[in-house]
C-alpha positions in Angstrom: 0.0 0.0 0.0 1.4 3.8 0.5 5.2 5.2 0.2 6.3 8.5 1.1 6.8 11.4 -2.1 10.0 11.9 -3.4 12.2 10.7 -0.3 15.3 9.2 -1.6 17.8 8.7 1.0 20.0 5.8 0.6 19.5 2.9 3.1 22.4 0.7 3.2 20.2 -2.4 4.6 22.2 -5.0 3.4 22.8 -7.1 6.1 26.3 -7.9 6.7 27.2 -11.3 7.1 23.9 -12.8 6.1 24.6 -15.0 3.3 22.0 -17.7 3.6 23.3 -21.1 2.5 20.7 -24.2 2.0 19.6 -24.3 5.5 16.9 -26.3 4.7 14.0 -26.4 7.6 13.3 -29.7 9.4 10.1 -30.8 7.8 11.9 -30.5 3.9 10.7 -33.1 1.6 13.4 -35.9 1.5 16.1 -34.8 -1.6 15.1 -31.0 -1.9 17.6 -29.2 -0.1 15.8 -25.5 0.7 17.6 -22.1 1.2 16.1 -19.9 3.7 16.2 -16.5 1.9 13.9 -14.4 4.6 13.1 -14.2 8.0 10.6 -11.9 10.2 13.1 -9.6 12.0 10.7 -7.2 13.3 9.8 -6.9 17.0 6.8 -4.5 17.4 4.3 -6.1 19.3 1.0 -4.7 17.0 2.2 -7.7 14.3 2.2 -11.8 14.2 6.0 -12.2 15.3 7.9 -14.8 13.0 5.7 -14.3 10.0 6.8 -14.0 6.1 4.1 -14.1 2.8 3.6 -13.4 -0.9 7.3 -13.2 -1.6 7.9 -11.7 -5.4 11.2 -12.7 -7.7 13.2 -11.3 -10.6 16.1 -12.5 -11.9 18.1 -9.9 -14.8 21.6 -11.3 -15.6 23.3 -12.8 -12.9 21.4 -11.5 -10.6 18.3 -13.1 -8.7 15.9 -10.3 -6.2 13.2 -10.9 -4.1 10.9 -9.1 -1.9 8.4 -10.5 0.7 6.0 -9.1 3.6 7.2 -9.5 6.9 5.2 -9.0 10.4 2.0 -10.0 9.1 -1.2 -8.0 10.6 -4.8 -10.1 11.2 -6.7 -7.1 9.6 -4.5 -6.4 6.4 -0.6 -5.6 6.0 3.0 -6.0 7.3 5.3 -4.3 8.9 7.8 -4.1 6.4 8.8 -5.6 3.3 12.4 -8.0 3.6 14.3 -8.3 0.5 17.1 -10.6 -0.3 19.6 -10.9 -3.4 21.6 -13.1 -5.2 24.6 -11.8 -7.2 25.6 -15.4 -8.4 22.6 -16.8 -10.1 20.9 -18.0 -6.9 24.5 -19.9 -5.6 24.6 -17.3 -2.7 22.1 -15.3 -0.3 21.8 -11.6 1.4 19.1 -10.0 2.5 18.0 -6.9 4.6 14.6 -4.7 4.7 13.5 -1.9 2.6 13.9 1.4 4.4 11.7 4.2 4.7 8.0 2.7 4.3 6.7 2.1 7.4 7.1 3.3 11.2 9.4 0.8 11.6 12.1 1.8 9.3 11.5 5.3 9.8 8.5 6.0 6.8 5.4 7.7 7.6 3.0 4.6 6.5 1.6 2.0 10.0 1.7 -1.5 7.7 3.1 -2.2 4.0 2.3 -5.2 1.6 1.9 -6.3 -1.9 5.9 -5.9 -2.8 6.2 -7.2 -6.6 10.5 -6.7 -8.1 11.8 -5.5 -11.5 14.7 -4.0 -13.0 15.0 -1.8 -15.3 17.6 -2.8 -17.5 18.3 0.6 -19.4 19.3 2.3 -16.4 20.3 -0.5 -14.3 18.2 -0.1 -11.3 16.4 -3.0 -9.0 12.7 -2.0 -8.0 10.2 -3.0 -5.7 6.6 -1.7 -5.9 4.7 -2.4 -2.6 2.0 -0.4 -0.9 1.8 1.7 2.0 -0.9 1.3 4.5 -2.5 3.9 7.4 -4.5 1.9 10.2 -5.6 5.4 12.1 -9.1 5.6 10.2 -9.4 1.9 9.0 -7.3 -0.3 7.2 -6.4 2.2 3.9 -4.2 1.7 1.2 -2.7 5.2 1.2 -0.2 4.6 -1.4 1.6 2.9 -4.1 5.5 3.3 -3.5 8.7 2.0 -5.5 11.7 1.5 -3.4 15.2 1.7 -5.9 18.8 0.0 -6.0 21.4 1.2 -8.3 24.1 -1.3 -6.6 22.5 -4.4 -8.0 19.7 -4.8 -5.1 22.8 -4.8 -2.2 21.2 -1.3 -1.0 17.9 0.6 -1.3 16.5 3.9 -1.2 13.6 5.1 0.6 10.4 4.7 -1.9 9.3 7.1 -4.4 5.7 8.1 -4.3 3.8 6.1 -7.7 0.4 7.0 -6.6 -2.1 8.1 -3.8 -5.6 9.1 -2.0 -8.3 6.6 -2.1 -8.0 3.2 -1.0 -5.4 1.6 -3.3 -4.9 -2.2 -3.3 -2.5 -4.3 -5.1 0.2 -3.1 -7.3 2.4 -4.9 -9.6 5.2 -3.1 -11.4 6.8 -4.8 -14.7 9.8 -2.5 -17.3 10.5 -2.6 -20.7 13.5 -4.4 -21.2 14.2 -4.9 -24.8 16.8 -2.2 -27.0 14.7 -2.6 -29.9 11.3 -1.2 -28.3 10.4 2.6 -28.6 9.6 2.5 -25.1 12.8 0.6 -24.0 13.6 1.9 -20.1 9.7 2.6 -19.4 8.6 0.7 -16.1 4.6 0.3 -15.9 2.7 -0.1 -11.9 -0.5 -1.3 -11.9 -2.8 -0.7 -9.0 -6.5 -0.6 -7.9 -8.7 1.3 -5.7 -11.0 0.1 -3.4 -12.5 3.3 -3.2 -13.4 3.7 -6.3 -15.4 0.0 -7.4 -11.7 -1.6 -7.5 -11.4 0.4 -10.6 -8.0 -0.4 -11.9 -5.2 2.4 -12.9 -1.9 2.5 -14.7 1.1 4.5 -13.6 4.5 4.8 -15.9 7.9 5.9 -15.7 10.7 6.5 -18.0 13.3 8.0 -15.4 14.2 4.9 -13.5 11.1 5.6 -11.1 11.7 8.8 -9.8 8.8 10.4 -11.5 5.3 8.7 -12.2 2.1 9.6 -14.9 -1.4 7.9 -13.5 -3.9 6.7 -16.5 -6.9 5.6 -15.7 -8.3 2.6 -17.5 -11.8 1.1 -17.9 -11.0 -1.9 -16.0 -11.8 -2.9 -12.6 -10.8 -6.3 -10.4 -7.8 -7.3 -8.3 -4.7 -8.6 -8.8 -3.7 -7.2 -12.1 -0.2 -8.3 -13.5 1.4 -6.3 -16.4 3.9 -7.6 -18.9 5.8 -6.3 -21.8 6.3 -8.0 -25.2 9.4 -7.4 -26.9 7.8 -4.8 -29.0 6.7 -2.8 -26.2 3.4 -3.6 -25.7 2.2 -4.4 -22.4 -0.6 -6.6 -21.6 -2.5 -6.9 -18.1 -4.4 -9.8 -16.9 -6.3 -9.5 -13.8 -9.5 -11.4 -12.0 -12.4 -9.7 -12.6 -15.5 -9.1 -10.0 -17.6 -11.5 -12.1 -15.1 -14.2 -11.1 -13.2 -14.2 -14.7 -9.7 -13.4 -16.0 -9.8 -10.9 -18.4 -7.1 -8.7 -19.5 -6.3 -5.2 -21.3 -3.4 -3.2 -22.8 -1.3 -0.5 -24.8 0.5 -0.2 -27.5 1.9 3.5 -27.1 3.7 2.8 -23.7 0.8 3.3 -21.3 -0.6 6.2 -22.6 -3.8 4.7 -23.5 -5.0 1.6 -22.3 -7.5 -0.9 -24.5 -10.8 -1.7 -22.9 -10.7 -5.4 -21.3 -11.2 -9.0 -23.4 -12.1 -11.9 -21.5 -9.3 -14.4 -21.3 -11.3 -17.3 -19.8 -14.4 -17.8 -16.7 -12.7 -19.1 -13.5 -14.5 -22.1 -12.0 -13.3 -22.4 -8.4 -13.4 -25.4 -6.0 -13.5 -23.5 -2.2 -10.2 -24.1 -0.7 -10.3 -25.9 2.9 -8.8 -25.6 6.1 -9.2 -22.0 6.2 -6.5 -21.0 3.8 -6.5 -17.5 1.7 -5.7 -18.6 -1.5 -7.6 -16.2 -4.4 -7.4 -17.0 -7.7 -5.3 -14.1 -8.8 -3.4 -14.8 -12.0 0.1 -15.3 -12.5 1.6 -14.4 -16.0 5.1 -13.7 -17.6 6.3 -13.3 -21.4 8.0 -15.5 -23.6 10.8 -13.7 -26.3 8.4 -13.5 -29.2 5.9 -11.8 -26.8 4.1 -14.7 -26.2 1.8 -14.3 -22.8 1.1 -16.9 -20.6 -1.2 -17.0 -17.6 -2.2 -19.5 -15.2 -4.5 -19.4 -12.3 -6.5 -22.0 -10.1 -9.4 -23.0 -11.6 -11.4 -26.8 -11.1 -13.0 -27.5 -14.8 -11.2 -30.3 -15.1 -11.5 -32.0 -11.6 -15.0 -33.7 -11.9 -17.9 -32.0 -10.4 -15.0 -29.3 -9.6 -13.7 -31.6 -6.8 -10.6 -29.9 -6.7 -8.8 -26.9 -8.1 -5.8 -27.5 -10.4 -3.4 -24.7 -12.2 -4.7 -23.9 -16.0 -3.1 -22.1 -18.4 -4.1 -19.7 -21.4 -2.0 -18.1 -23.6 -1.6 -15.2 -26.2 0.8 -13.9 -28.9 -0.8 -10.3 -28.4 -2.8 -10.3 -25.2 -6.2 -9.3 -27.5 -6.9 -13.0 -27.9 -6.4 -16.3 -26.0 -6.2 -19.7 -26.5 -8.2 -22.3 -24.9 -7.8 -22.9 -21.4 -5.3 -26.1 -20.7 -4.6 -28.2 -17.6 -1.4 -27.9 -16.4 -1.9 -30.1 -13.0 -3.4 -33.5 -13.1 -2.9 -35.5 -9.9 -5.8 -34.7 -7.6 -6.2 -32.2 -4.4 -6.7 -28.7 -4.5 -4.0 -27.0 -6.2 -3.5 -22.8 -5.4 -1.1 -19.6 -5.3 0.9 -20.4 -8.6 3.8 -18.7 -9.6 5.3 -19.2 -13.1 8.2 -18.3 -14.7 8.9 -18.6 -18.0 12.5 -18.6 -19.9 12.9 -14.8 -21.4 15.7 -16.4 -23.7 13.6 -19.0 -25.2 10.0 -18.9 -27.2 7.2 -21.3 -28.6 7.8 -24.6 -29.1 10.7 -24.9 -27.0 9.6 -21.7 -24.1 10.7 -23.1 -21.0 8.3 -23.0 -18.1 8.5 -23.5 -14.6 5.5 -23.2 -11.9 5.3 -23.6 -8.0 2.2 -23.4 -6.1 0.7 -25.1 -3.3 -1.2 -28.1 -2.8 -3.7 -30.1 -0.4 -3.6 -33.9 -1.2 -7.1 -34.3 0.2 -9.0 -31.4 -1.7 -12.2 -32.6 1.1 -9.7 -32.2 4.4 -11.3 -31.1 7.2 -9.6 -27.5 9.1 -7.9 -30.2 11.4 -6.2 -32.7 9.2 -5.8 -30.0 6.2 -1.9 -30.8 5.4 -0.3 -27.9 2.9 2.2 -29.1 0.7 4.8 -26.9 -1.7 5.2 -28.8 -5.1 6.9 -27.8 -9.0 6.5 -28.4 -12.3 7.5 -27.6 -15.9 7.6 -27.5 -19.5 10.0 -27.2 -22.2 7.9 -27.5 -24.8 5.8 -23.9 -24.4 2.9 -25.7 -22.3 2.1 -28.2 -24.2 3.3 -31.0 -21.8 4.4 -30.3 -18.2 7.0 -32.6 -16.0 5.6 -35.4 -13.3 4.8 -32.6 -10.3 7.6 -32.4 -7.7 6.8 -32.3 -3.4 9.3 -29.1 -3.0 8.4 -29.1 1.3 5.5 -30.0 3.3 3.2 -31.3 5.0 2.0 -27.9 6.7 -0.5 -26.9 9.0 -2.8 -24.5 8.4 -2.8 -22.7 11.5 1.6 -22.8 11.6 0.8 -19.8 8.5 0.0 -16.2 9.8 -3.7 -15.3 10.2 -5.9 -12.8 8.7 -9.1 -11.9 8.3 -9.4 -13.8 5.2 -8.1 -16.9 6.7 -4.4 -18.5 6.7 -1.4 -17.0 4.5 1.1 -18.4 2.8 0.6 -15.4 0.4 -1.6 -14.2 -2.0 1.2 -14.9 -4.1 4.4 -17.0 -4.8 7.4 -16.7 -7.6 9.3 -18.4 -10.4 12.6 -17.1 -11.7 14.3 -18.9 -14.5 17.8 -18.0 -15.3 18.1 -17.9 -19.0 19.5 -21.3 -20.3 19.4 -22.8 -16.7 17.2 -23.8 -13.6 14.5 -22.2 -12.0 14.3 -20.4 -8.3 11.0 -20.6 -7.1 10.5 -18.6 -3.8 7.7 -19.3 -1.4 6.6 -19.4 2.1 7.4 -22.6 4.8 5.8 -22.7 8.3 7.1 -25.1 10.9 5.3 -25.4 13.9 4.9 -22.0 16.5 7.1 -22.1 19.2 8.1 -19.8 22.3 4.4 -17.8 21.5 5.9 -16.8 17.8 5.0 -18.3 14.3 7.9 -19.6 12.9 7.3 -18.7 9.0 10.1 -18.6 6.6 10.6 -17.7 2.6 13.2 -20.4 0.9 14.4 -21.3 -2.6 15.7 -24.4 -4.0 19.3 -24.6 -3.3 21.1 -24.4 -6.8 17.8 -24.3 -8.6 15.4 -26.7 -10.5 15.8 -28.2 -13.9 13.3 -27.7 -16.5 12.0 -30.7 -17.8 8.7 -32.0 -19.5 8.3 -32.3 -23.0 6.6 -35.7 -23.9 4.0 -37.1 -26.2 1.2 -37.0 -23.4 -1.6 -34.6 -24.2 -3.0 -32.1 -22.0 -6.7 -31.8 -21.6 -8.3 -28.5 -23.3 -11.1 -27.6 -21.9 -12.9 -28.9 -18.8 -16.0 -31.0 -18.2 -17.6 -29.1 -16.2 -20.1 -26.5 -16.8 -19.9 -22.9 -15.1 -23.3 -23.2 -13.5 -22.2 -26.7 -12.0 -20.5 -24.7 -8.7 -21.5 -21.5 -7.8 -18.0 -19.0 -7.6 -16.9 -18.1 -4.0 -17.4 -14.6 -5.2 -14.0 -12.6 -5.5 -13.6 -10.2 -1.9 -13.5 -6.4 -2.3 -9.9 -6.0 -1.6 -7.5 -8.6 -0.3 -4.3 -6.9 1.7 
């Protein structure tokens, strides 16, 4: 939610002598050896001690950032956002907080969340677009803020103001990274306000993110993603209030913005146990500007017993391919997070996806058990690799609470480093001890491979009909 205007002091927060190497927690599946990459290491005693959620990734180079919430609230926020960064292709960890947002590192805003990374490759600088929040009147999304590196994410700044008034609720931010575009160096934020129906705006930037121009756009929803295709067009899916994924975009750098096309309905299974798992959509580009989006959805599960991760795709975000399955071994599948190779395209794009899964979509609250699993494709989506257990089983209630029920994050992350593995970042709880959670964020020491490209076909489609089960209904704003 909110950042301060203009402040841009550097914070050297790059803790020294942090580098984090495959300590892998206790309850790690057997053969995935985890790197703890974040850690709650707040103290105020308004927030859920031990906590960590919705942790974002880039990866530019050799270079591998990511940002998470930390000090989880019940009623909506954090009380700061961690950061950690890899200078050696994910070999070797450090990591600090962002300085300046909230009360606790000296910013005027009660509770932040939402962080989302990119880099901006024509002037070499690392961002991280989160937002602030103010408690004093409610729980308000005052602001969006970017917080800046220009040292390769070892050090930050305090955050530039993108955006404020209202009630603004989850930003993403995504830049322009190819030579050949006529917007090359333009970073894009996406944001939406509460206030205002969830009505969703656009803010862009061509000076590295000191400086930010607001559009509005005739699209409202949650969770909206932008992405930019190698000839500069940017594309933004995002779930709709009538519980679909739809999307929208411009082809003059965010000046104007295209009214929304539907990509697909979403068909949800309701997730047990009490967890907070939306179905926001994940989506990244390919090199020929391919876009690919997943999202929970239970078509294919019969009588939507289950949710598993579909895909659609797009060469130009105006229209989509049919809906595929990319999961197919039962339970309740949520929070994806896909990467997809920037170096490789169509038949042979690389893709790589983590998200979390029950094994018993029916569980009951008390025998609920989360799990943390992977897959991938090196054949653009057409086929995906046998899934991998990447850490479980969880319970429920070791994950911070909110008023929306358990989080592990309203989201998780893939990066892929170009010709190599894939770092997916996500959440682990172990059980509370000493009257703190005990909630970390990890990575895959060394990476994943990308695999799956056999005969077997995916299913296209579902079998079940929308009317068959009635949505959950998509919540007003989700902190």
């Amino acid at each position: 939610m909110p950042s301060p205007a203009g402040r841009r002091g550097i914070g050297a927060l790059f803790i020294a002598g942090t580098l984090l190497l495959a300590s892998a927690p206790a309850a790690a599946a057997e053969g995935v050896p985890l790197t703890e990459i974040g850690a709650d290491a707040y103290a105020n005693a308004t927030s859920q001690h031990g906590t960590q959620a919705g942790p974002d990734t880039y990866q530019w180079g050799t270079t591998i950032v990511a940002a998470q919430q930390a000090g989880r609230f019940f009623d909506g926020g954090a009380s700061g956002i961690a950061f950690a960064t890899s200078g050696d292709n994910g070999g070797t960890w450090a990591n600090g907080v962002l300085p300046g947002i909230t009360a606790f590192g000296e910013g005027p805003y009660q509770r932040v969340s939402n962080p989302s990374v990119a880099y901006d490759a024509r002037h070499d600088v690392w961002l991280v677009a989160s937002l602030g929040i103010t408690d004093t009147d409610g729980i308000t999304g005052a602001a969006v803020v970017v917080s800046r590196s220009t040292d390769g994410g070892r050090t930050w700044e305090k955050p530039v103001v993108v955006a404020n008034g209202g009630d603004l609720d989850k930003s993403w931010i995504a830049c322009d990274n190819t030579p050949a575009s006529p917007y090359y160096g333009r970073c894009h934020v996406a944001f939406d306000d509460h206030a205002a129906g969830n009505t969703i705006s656009m803010a862009r930037s061509s000076d590295s993110g000191l400086t930010w121009a607001v559009t509005a756009t005739s699209a409202t929803g949650l969770g909206a993603q932008p992405v930019v295709r190698p000839d500069g067009a940017v594309v933004v899916p995002y779930l709709g209030g009538d519980d679909r994924i739809h999307a929208f975009r411009s082809r003059d750098g965010g000046a104007t913005w295209s009214d929304s096309v539907p990509v697909s309905t979403v068909q949800r299974h309701p997730v047990a146990g009490g967890l907070r798992a939306l179905p926001l959509p994940s989506a990244e580009t390919d090199a020929a500007g391919t876009v690919y989006v997943v999202w929970p959805d239970c078509r294919f599960q019969l009588f939507c017993a289950g949710n598993d991760i579909v895909l659609a795709t797009s060469a130009d975000g105006a229209e989509w391919d049919h809906v595929t399955r990319v999961t197919a071994d039962g339970g309740d599948h949520v929070i994806p997070g896909l990467g997809v190779d920037r170096s490789t395209s169509g038949g042979s794009a690389r893709l790589a996806l983590a998200y979390y899964r029950y094994p018993d979509a029916a569980c009951a609250a008390a025998t609920c058990r989360l799990t943390v699993a992977y897959t991938s494709s090196a054949n653009g989506g057409r086929t995906w690799s046998a899934p991998a257990e990447l850490q479980g089983p969880m319970k429920p209630d070791w994950l911070a609470n909110t008023a929306q029920g358990r989080m592990a994050g309203d989201y998780i992350s893939t990066s892929i480093v170009p010709g190599g593995n894939a770092f997916p970042a996500f959440a682990v709880a172990a059980a509370p001890a000493g009257g703190a959670y005990n909630v970390r964020t990890y990575t895959v020491s060394g990476g994943l491979p990308i695999t799956g490209g056999g005969p077997a076909p995916l299913s296209i489609e579902g079998p079940v009909a929308a009317g068959d089960t009635p949505p959950p209904g998509t919540p007003a704003t989700a902190r």
